[in-house]
C-alpha positions in Angstrom: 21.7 6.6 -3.8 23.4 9.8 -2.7 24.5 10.2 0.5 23.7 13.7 1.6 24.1 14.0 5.7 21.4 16.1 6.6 22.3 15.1 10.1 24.1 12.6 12.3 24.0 9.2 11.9 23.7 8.7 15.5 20.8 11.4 16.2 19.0 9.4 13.2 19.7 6.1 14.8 18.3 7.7 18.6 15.3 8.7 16.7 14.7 5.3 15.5 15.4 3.7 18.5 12.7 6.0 20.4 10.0 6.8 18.1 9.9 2.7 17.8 10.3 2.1 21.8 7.3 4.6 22.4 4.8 3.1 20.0 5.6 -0.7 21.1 5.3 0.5 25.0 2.1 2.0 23.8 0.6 -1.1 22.0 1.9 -3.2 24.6 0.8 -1.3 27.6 -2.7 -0.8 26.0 -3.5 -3.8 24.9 -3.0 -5.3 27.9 -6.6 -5.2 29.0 -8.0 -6.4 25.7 -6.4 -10.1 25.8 -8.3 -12.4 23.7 -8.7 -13.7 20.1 -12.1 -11.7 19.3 -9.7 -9.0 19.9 -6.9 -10.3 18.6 -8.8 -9.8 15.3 -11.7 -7.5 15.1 -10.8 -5.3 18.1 -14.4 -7.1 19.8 -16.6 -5.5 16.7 -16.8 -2.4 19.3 -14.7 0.3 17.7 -16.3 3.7 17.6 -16.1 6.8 14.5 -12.8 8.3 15.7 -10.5 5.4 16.2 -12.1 4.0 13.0 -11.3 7.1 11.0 -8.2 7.1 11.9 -6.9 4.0 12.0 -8.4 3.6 8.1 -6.4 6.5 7.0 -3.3 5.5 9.0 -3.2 1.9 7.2 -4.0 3.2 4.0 -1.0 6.1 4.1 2.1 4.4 4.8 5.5 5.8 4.0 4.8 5.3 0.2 3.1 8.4 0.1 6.2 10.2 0.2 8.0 8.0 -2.4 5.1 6.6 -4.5 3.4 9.2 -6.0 6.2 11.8 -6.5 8.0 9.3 -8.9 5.1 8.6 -10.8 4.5 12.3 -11.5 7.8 12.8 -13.3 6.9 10.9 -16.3 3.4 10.3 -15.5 2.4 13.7 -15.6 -0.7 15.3 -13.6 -3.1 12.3 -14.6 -0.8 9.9 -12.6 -0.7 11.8 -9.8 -4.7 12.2 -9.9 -5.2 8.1 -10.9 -3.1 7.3 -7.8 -5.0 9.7 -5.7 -8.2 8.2 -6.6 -6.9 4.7 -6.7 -5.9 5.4 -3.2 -9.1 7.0 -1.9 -11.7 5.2 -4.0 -12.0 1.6 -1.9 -13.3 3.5 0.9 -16.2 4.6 -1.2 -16.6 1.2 -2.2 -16.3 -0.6 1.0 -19.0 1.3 1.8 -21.7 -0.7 0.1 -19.5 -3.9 -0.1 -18.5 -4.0 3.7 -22.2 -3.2 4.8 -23.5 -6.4 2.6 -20.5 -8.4 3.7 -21.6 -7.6 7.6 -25.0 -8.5 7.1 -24.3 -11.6 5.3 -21.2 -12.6 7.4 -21.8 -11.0 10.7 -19.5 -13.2 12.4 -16.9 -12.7 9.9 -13.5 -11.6 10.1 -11.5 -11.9 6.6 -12.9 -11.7 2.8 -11.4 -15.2 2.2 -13.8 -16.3 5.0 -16.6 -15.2 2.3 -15.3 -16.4 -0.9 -14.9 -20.1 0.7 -18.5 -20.2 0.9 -18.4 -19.3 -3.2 -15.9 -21.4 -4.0 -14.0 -24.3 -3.3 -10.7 -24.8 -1.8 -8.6 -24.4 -4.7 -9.6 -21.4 -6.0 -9.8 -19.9 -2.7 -6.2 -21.5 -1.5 -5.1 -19.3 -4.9 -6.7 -16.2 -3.6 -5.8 -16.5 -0.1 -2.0 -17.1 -1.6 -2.7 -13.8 -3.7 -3.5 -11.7 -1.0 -0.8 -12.9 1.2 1.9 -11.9 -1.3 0.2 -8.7 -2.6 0.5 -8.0 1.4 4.1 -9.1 1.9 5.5 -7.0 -1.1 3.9 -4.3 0.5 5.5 -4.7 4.0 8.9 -5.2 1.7 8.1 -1.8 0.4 7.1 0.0 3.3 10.3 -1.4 4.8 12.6 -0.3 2.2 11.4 3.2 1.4 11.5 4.5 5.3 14.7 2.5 5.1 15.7 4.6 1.7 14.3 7.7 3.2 16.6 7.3 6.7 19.8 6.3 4.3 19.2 9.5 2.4 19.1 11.5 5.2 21.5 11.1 7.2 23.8 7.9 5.7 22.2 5.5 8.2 22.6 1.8 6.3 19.3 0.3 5.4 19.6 -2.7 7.7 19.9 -1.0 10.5 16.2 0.8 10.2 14.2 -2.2 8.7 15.4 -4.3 11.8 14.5 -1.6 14.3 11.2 -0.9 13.0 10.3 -4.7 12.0 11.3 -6.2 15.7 9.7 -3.4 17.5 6.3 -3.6 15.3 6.3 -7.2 15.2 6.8 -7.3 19.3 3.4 -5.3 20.2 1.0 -6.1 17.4 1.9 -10.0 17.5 1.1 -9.3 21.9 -1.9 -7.1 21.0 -3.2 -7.9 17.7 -5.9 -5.9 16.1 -6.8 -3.9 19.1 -3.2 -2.7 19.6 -2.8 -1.9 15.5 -5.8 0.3 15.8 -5.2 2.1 18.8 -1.5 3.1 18.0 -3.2 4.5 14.5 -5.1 6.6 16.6 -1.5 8.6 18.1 0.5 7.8 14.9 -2.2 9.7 12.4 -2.5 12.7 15.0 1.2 13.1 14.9 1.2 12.6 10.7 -1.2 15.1 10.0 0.7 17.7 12.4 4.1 17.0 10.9 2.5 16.5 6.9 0.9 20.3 7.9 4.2 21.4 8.6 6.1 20.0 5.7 3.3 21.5 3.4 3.7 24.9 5.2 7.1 24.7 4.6 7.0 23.9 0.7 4.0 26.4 0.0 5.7 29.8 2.0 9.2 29.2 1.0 9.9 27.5 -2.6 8.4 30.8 -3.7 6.8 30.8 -7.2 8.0 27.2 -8.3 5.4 25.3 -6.4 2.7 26.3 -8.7 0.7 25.4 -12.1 2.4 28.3 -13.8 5.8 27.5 -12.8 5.3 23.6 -14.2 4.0 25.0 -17.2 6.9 26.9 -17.8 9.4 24.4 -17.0 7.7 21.0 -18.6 4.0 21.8 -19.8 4.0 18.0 -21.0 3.3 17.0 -17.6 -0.1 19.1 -18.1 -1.0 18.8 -21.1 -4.0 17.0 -22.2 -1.9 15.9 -25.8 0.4 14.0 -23.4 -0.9 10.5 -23.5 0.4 9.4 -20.1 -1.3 11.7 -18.0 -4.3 9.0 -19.7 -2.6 6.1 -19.5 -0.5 6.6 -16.4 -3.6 8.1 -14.6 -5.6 5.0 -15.5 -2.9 2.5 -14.4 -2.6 4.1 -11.2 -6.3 4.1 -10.5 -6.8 0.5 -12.0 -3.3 -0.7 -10.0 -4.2 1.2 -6.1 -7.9 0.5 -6.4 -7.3 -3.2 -6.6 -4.9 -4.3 -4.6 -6.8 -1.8 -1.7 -9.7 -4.0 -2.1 -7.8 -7.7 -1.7 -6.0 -5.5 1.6 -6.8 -7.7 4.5 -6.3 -5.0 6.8 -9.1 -2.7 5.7 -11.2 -5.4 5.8 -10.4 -6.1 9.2 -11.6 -2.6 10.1 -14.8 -3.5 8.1 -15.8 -6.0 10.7 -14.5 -3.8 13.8 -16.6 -0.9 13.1 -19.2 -0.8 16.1 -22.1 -0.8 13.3 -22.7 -0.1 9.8 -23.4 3.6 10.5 -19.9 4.3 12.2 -18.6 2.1 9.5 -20.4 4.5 6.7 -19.0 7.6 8.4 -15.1 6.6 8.9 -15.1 5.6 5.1 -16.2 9.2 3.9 -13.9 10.7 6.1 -11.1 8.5 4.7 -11.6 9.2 1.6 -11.8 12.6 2.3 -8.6 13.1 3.9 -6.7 10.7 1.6 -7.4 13.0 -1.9 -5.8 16.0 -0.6 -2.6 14.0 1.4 -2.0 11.7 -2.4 -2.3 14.9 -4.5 0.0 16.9 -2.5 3.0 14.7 -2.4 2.2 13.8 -6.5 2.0 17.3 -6.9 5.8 17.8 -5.3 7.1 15.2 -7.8 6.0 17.8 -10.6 7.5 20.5 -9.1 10.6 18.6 -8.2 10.8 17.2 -11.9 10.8 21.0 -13.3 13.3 22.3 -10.8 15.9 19.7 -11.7 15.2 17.5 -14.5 18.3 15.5 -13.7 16.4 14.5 -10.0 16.0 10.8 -8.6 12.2 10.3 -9.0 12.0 8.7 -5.7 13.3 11.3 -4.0 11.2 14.0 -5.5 9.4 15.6 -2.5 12.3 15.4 -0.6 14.8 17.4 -2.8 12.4 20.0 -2.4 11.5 19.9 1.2 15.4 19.3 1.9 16.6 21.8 -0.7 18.1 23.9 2.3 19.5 20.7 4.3 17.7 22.3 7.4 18.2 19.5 10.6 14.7 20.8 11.8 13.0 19.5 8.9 15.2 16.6 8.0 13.9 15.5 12.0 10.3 16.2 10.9 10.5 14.0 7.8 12.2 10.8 9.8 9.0 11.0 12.7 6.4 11.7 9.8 8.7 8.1 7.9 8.6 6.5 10.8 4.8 6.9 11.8 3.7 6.1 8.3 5.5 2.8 7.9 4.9 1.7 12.0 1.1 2.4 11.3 1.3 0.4 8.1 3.5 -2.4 9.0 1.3 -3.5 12.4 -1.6 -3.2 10.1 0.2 -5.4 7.7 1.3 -7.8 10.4 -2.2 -8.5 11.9 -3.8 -8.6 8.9 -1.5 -11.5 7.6 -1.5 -13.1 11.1 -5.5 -13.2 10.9 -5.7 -14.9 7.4 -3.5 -17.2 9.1 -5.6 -17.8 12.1 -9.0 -17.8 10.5 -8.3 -19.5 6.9 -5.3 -21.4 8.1 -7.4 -24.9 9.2 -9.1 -24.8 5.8 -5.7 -24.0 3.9 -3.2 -25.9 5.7 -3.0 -29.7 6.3 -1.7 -29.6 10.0 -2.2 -31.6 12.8 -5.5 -31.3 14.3 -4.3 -29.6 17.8 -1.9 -27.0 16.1 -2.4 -23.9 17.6 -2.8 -21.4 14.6 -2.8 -18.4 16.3 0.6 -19.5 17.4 1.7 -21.2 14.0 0.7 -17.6 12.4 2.9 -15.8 14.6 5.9 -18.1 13.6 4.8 -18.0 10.0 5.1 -13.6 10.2 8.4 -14.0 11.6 9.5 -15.7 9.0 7.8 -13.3 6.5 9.5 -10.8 8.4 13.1 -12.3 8.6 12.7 -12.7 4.3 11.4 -8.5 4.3 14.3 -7.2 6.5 16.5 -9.1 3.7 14.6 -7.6 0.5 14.8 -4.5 2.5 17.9 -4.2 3.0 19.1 -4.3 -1.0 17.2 -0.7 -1.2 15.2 -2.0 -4.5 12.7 1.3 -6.2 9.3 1.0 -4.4 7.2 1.9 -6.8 8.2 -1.4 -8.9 7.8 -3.3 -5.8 4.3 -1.5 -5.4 3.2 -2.1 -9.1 4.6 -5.9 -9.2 2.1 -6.4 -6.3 -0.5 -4.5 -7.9 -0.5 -6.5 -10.9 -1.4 -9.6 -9.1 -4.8 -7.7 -7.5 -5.8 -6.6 -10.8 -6.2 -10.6 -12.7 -8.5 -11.1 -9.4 -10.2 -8.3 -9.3 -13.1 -8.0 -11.2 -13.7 -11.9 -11.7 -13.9 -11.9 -6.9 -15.9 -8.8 -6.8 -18.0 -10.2 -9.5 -18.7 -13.3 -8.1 -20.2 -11.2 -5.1 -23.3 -10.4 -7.5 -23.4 -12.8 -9.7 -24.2 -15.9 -8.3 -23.9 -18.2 -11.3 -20.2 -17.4 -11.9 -18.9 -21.1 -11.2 -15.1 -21.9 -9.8 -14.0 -23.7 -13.1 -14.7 -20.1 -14.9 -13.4 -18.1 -12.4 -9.7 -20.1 -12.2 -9.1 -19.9 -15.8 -10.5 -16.1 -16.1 -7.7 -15.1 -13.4 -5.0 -17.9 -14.4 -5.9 -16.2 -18.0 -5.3 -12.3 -16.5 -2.2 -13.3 -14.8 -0.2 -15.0 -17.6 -1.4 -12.1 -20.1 -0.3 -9.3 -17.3 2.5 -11.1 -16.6 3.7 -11.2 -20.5 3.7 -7.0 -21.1 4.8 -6.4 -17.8 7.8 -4.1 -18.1 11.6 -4.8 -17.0 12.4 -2.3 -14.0 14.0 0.0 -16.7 10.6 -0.2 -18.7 11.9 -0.8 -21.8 10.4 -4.5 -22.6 9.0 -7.0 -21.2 9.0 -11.0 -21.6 6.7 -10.8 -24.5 7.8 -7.2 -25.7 11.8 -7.4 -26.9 12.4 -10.8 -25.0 10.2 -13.6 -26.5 9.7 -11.1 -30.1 11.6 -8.2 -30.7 10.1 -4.7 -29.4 10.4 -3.3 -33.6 7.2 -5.6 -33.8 4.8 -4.1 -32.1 3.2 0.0 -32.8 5.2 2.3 -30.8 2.1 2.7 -28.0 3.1 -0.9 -27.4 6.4 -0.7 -26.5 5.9 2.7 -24.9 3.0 1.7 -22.8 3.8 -1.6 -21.3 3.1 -0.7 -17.8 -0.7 0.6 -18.7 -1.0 -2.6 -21.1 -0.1 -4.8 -18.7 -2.3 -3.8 -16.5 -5.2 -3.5 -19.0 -4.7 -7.0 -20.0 -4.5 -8.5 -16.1 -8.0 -6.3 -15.6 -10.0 -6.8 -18.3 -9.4 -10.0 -20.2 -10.5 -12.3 -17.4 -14.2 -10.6 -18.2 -14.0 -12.3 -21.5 -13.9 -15.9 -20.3 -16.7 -15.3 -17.8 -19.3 -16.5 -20.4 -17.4 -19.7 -20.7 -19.3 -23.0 -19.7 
C-alpha cells in the first residue's frame, strides 16, 4: 500500500494511544458499579431505547464501512452498493419478529446457541456454535486490519503497532466490564461517529464539486449504473445474501436482543437501526463510485479516502483516524463479549472440562488467545472485504436450514447436518481465489474454458448461491 504521510507518525501514534486510553477509563470506570455475570452478559435485561439504539448501530458499523462498501462499488456497480446496504440494515427488521419470539420462548436466555440446543443435539449444535465463533473471529481480524490499513495509509504508522493498541486496550475494559461496559461505551463512541461521519460527508458533498453526483458517474463509467450491467444483479444479491446472514449468526446483536428492557424498546431501537444504517452504507458505497470514475487506476479499498484525502488536509486526515478508531473500538468490545458469552453460556455443554472450571475465566483466556492469533493476521494487512466475504460464506450454508428450523418443527438433526455439510462443500468449491479468477472447482480441479463465461465471471455470486440455497433441497430428505 502506498505510503502517503498525511501527517506525523507520532501525532498518529498520540491519537491512538488516547482515543484508546479514554474509552477503556470509560468502560472501566463505569462498569464498576455493574459487577456481576447477569451483567457481564445481558447488561441485567434493563437497557432502555437510547443506549439500545445506539449501541445496535455502533456494533453493526464498524470500521468496514469505510473500506467495505467503497470496494465493492468499483466493480460491483450501484446494485452492490445497495445489496450491502440492505444486507447491512435488514437483520434489524428481522430481529424484530425473531428476537421478540426468542424472548418469549427463552426469557432467560442469553445466546441463540442456547436455543438451537433445545432443537438439536450436541453435534450439530457444537458445529454451529464452531460456525459462529469463526464467522466472529474473521470479523475481529478484519476490523483489526482495516483501522490498521486505514492508520498505515495515513500517516505510515506500521500495522502492528495499531492492532496491539486497540486490541489490549479493548480487551482490558470489556473482559472487566462485559456487556454493560460494551454498551455503554457505544453510547459515546456512536455520538462521536455520527458527528465526525457529518463532517466527512459535508466535506465530500460542498467541495469535490460536480464529481460527487449521478451525472458525473454516468459520464465517467455508466456501467456502474446501468441496468444491462449484470453485477449491479449479481453483486447486489451477493452482498444482500452475504451481510444479511452472517448479521443474523452475530452473537453480539443477539446479546442486545435479550438486554432490551422489553419487547417494545427492543421494537423501537431496531427501526431506528435500520434507519440510520441505509443512509451511513449508501454513502460510503456511493464514494467508491465516485472514486472509481475519478481515477480508474484507484486501490478499491481505499476509495472513500482518495476522495476525502484528495487535498491531504491534517484536519481531515485527524477526523478520519477518531471516526477509525471509534468504529473498530465499538465493534471489537462487541466482538469480544459476544465470543466471551458463547463461551460462558455454551462452554459446559461444548467443552469436556473439569467440573469446577470456571468458564467465565476459561473464556477470558480462550479471547486472549483469539486475540494474540488477530493481532498476527492483522498485522500482514490482508484486503478486508475477502476476509469479510470468506466469513460470510460460512453464515450463508447455515442460514436458512437454523432459521428454518425455528418454524418448522419437524426439520430433524440428521437433515439439517447434511443440508449445511451439503452448502458448505458446494460454496466452498466456486469460491473464488482472492484475485477472482477461479476457484478450486473452477480452473483448479477442471479448467475454467469448461464452464459458460457467467460461470467463471460470477464465482463470487455462485458461490454464494450454492452455500444459500442448495441445503433447501435436502430438507425433504428422510
Amino acid at each position: 500500500m502506498d505510503k502517503i504521510n498525511f501527517i506525523s507518525q507520532s501525532t498518529s501514534l498520540i491519537l491512538i494511544i488516547v482515543i484508546s486510553l479514554i474509552f477503556t477509563l470509560v468502560g472501566l470506570i463505569y462498569s464498576q458499579k455493574y459487577r456481576g455475570i447477569n451483567n457481564y452478559l445481558t447488561a441485567n435485561r434493563n437497557i432502555g431505547f437510547f443506549s439500545l439504539s445506539t449501541s445496535l448501530v455502533a456494533s453493526a458499523l464498524g470500521a468496514w464501512i469505510l473500506f467495505g462498501p467503497a470496494s465493492a462499488a468499483t466493480w460491483g456497480g450501484i446494485g452492490a452498493v445497495i445489496g450491502y446496504a440492505l444486507g447491512t440494515a435488514f437483520p434489524m427488521i428481522f430481529l424484530i419478529s425473531l428476537g421478540k419470539k426468542i424472548r418469549n420462548e427463552f426469557p432467560k436466555g442469553t445466546t441463540l446457541i442456547e436455543f438451537l440446543r433445545k432443537k438439536f443435539s450436541k453435534s450439530l449444535f457444537k458445529l454451529i456454535l464452531l460456525m459462529t465463533v469463526f464467522y466472529m473471529f474473521v470479523f475481529l481480524c478484519a476490523e483489526v486490519t482495516a483501522v490498521a490499513m486505514l492508520i498505515n495509509y495515513i500517516s505510515g504508522t506500521e500495522l502492528w503497532i495499531t492492532a496491539l493498541t486497540i486490541l489490549i486496550a479493548t480487551l482490558i475494559y470489556t473482559l472487566y466490564g462485559g456487556l454493560r461496559a460494551s454498551i455503554f461505551t457505544d453510547n459515546i463512541q456512536m455520538i462521536v461517529i455520527i458527528i465526525l461521519f457529518l463532517i466527512s460527508v459535508f466535506y465530500l458533498t460542498s467541495f469535490t464539486g460536480n464529481q460527487f453526483s449521478f451525472s458525473f458517474i454516468q459520464e465517467k463509467n455508466p456501467h456502474l449504473l446501468s441496468s444491462n450491467y449484470i453485477p449491479n444483479y449479481t453483486a447486489g444479491l451477493t452482498f444482500f445474501i452475504a451481510v444479511a446472514a452472517t448479521n443474523l449468526f452475530h452473537q453480539g446483536n443477539w446479546q442486545r436482543v435479550y438486554a432490551a428492557k422489553n419487547n417494545e424498546v427492543l421494537t423501537k431501537s431496531l427501526i431506528v437501526a435500520f434507519i440510520v444504517i441505509i443512509p451511513i452504507v449508501l454513502f460510503t458505497g456511493f464514494s467508491g463510485l465516485v472514486a472509481v470514475s475519478v481515477d480508474p487506476k484507484v486501490i478499491p479499498d481505499l476509495g472513500f479516502f482518495s476522495l476525502l484525502l484528495k487535498e491531504q488536509t491534517e484536519f481531515l486526515s485527524l477526523i478520519i483516524i477518531i471516526l477509525g478508531l471509534s468504529l473498530t473500538i465499538s465493534t471489537v468490545d462487541t466482538l469480544v463479549n459476544a465470543i466471551s458469552s458463547l463461551i460462558v453460556v455454551d462452554g459446559k455443554a461444548t467443552f469436556n472440562l473439569n467440573k469446577k472450571t470456571n468458564y467465565l475465566k476459561f473464556s477470558k483466556y480462550f479471547i486472549i488467545g483469539l486475540s494474540i492469533i488477530a493481532f498476527i493476521i492483522a498485522s500482514k494487512g490482508f484486503s478486508v472485504l475477502y476476509l469479510f466475504l470468506l466469513a460470510d460464506l460460512f453464515c450463508c450454508a447455515f442460514v436458512l436450514t437454523v432459521f428454518y428450523s425455528f418454524y418448522n418443527k419437524r426439520l430433524n438433526e440428521k437433515t439439517a447436518y447434511i443440508s449445511i455439510i451439503i452448502g458448505l462443500i458446494g460454496g466452498f468449491l466456486l469460491f473464488p481465489v482472492p484475485d477472482f479468477s477461479k476457484s478450486l472447482l473452477v480452473g483448479i480441479l477442471i479448467p475454467a474454458e469448461a464452464f459458460p463465461v457467467f460461470v467463471s465471471q460470477s464465482l463470487l455470486f455462485l458461490s454464494f448461491i450454492v452455500a444459500t440455497f442448495v441445503p433447501a433441497i435436502t430438507w425433504k430428505i428422510k
